[in-house]
C-alpha positions in Angstrom: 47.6 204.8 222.6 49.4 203.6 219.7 52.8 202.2 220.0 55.0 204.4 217.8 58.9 203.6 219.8 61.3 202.7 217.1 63.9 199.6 217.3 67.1 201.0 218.6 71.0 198.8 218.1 73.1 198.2 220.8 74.7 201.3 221.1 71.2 203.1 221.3 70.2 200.7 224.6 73.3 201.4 226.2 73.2 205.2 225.6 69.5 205.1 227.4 70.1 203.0 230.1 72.6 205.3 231.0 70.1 208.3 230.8 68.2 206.4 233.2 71.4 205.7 235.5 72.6 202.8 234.9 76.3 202.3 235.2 78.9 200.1 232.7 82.1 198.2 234.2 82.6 197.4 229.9 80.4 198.6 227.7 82.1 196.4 225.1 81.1 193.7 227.0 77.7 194.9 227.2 77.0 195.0 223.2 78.1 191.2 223.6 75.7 190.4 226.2 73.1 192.0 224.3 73.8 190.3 221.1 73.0 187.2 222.7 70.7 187.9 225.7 67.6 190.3 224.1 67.2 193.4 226.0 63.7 192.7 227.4 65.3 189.3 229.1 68.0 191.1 230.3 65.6 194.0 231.6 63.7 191.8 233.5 66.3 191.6 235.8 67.0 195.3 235.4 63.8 196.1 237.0 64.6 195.1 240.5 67.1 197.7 240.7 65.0 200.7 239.6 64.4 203.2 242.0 61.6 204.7 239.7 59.1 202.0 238.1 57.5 204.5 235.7 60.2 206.1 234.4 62.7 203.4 234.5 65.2 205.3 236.6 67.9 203.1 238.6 69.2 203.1 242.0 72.4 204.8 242.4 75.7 202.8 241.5 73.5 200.4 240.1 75.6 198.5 237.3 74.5 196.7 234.0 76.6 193.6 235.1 74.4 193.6 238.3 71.6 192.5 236.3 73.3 189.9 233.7 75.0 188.6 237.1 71.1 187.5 238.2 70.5 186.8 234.9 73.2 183.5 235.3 72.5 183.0 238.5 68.9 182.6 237.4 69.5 180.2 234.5 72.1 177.6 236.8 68.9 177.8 239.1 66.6 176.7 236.2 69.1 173.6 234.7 69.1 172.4 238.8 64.9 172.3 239.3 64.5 171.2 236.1 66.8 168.0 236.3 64.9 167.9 239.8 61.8 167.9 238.1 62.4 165.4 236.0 63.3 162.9 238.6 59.7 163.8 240.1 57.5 163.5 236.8 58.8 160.5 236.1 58.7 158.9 239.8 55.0 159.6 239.7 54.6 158.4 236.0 56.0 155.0 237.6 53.7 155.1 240.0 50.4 156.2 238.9 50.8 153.4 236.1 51.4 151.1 238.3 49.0 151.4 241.5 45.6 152.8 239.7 46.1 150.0 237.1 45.8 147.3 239.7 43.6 148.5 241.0 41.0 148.9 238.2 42.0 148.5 234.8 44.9 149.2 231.8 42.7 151.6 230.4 41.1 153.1 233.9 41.9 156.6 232.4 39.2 156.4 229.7 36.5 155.1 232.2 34.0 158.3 233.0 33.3 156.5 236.1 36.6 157.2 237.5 36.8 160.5 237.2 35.4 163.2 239.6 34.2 166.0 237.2 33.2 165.0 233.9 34.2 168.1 232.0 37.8 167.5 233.3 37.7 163.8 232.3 36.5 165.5 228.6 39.2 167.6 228.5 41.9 164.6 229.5 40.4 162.2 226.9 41.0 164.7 224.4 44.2 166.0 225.2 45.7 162.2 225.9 44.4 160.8 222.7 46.4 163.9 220.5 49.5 163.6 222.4 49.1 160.1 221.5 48.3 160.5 218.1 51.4 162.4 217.3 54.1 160.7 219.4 56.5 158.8 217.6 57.8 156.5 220.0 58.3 153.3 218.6 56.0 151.6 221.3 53.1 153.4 220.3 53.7 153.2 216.8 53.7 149.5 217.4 50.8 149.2 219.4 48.4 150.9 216.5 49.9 148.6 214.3 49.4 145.8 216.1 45.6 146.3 217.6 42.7 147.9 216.6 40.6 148.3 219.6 40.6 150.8 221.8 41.8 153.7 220.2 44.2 154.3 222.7 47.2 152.0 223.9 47.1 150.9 227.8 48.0 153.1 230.3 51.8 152.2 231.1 52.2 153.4 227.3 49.7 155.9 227.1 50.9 157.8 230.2 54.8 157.6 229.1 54.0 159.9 226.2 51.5 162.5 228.2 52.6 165.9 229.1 53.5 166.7 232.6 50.4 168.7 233.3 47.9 165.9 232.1 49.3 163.2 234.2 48.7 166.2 237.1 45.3 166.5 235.8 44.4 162.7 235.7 46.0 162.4 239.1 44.4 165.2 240.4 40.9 164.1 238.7 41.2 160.8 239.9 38.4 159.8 241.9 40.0 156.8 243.6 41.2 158.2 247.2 42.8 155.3 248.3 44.6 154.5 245.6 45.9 158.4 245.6 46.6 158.5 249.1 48.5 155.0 248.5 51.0 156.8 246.2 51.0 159.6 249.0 52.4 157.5 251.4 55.1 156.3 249.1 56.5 160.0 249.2 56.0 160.2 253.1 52.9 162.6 252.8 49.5 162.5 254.9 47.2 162.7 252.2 46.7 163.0 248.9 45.5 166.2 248.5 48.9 168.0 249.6 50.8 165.6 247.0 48.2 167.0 244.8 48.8 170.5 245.7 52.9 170.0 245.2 52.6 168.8 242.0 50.2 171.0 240.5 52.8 173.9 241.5 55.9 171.7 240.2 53.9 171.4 236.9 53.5 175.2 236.5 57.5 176.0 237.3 58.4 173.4 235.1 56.8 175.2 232.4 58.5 178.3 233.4 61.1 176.2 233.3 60.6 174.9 229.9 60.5 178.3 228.4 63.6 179.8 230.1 61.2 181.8 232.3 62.5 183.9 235.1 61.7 182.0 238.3 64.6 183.5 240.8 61.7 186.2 242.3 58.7 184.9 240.4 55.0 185.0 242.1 53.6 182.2 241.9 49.4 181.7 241.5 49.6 177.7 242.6 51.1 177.7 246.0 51.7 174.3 247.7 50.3 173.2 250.3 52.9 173.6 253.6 51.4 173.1 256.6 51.4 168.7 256.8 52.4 166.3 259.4 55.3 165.3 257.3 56.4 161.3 258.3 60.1 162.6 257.0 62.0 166.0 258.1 60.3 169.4 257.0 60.7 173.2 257.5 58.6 175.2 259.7 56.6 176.9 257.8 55.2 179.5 259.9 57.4 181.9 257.8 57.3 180.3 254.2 55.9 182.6 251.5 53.9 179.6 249.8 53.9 182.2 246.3 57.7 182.4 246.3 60.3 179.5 244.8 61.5 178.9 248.1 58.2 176.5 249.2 58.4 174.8 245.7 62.3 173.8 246.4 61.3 172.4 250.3 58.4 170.3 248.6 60.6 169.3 245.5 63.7 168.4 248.2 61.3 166.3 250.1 59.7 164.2 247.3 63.0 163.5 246.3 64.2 162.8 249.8 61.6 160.3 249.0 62.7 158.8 245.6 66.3 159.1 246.1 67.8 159.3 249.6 70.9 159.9 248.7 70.4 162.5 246.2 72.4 165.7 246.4 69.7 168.2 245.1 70.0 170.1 248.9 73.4 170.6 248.7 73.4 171.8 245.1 71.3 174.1 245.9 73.3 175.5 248.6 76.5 175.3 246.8 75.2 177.5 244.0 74.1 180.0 246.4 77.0 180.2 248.2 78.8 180.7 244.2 76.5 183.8 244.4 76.5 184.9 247.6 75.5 188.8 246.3 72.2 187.5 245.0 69.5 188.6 247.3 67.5 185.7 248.1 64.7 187.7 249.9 63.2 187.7 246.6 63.3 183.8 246.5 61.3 183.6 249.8 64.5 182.1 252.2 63.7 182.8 255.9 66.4 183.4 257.8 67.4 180.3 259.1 66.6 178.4 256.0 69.4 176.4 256.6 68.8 175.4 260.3 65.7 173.5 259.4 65.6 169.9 259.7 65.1 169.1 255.8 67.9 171.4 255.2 70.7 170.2 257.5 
């Protein structure tokens, strides 16, 4: 089927969405939200209150400023995981750089041998050596112009410029268990393999993240790894969605229970929740005594 809809203004949305049901509290209002919100961002909220998915139609007293009400609720979530985040990424940047080069070599993430599947360790070479190529920190600059050989600069400068998702991948590709499950430990976890599975899923909200993404009642396809003997306090599980945001904010709370023990990333969270107390968080994954669980209290 060819598309063959037309662009419509302002005025034109508004006079549809009311066709469909939707209500106005100031339809003045409205145009001004629209002017600076696109429809389609602002719809994506609209969709949880339809009461017909094909036909767009919306449950009754359903209100426009129901929707751009999630919308900010939504984006004060995304400015707190993503300062989070950043906390995280660069804890691990820390100490990746520091324990796997000790253990084997400044440049350990260009040796084949350390890697567990080649194609992987292809893919990383690659993608390191662009990002690399066209940072423009002055440290890397510096080291090109200073040596020669190898093409690359060590890792603790080599690593400071690499994307979130390749150091996950390097981690993750490792082969050296004990030096993974070493930097494990330093963030009170078993094993390596459920830091592993947390940070893949922090990588893949971050880019959500990065691209102003809706993540309030987002599915995710990574889902962390929740059932641990956890040296520090946890959740009970039992009744964690592991595809809803709710199991990525327990893991992200804990690793930075880790890093920063007096951080106040908890609290924040629960403060803006309580500043929206009409947001159904449901759709984020809470169980019902969220709040009564060790981690939380």
């Amino acid at each position: 089927m060819d598309y063959t809809k037309n662009a419509l203004d302002y005025t034109q949305i508004l006079t549809q969405l009311k066709a469909r049901g939707l209500l106005f509290k100031d339809e003045e209002r409205a145009v001004e939200v629209l002017a600076n919100i696109s429809y389609f961002r602002i719809a994506n909220y609209l969709r949880y209150f339809e009461i017909d998915n094909d036909r767009h139609l919306y449950k009754p007293d359903t209100y426009f400023e129901d929707a751009v009400y999630t919308y900010y609720f939504d984006k004060k979530l995304r400015s707190l995981l993503f300062t989070a985040i950043q906390s995280i990424e660069v804890s691990l940047r820390s100490k990746v750089i520091h324990h796997v080069a000790l253990s084997h070599c400044p440049f350990w993430f260009a040796d084949s041998n350390l890697c567990i599947t080649r194609v992987m360790y292809a893919d990383n070479l690659t993608t390191i050596k662009r990002e690399v190529q066209r940072s423009k920190e002055d440290f890397i600059q510096e080291n090109f112009r200073k040596y020669s050989s190898p093409d690359v600069p060590p890792v603790w400068k080599t690593l400071e410029v690499a994307s979130f998702g390749t150091l996950s991948k390097l981690f993750c590709n490792l082969n050296d268990n004990r030096a993974k499950k070493q930097i494990a430990r330093l963030y009170n976890l078993p094993q390596h393999q459920v830091l592993e599975s947390w940070i893949k899923c922090i990588v893949i909200l971050r880019n959500c993240l990065a691209h102003h993404a809706r993540v309030w009642n987002r599915r995710f396809p990574q889902m962390p790894q929740l059932s641990i003997r956890a040296r520090g306090n946890w959740v009970d599980s039992t009744h964690v969605r592991p595809n809803k945001l709710y199991a990525q904010i327990c893991c992200m709370a804990y690793l930075l229970d880790s890093i920063y023990p007096q951080n106040d990333f908890k609290t924040q969270v629960k403060n803006l929740l309580n500043e929206y107390p009409e947001i159904n968080i449901h759709y984020m994954g809470l169980p019902n005594d969220w709040e009564n669980q060790p981690m939380w209290m």
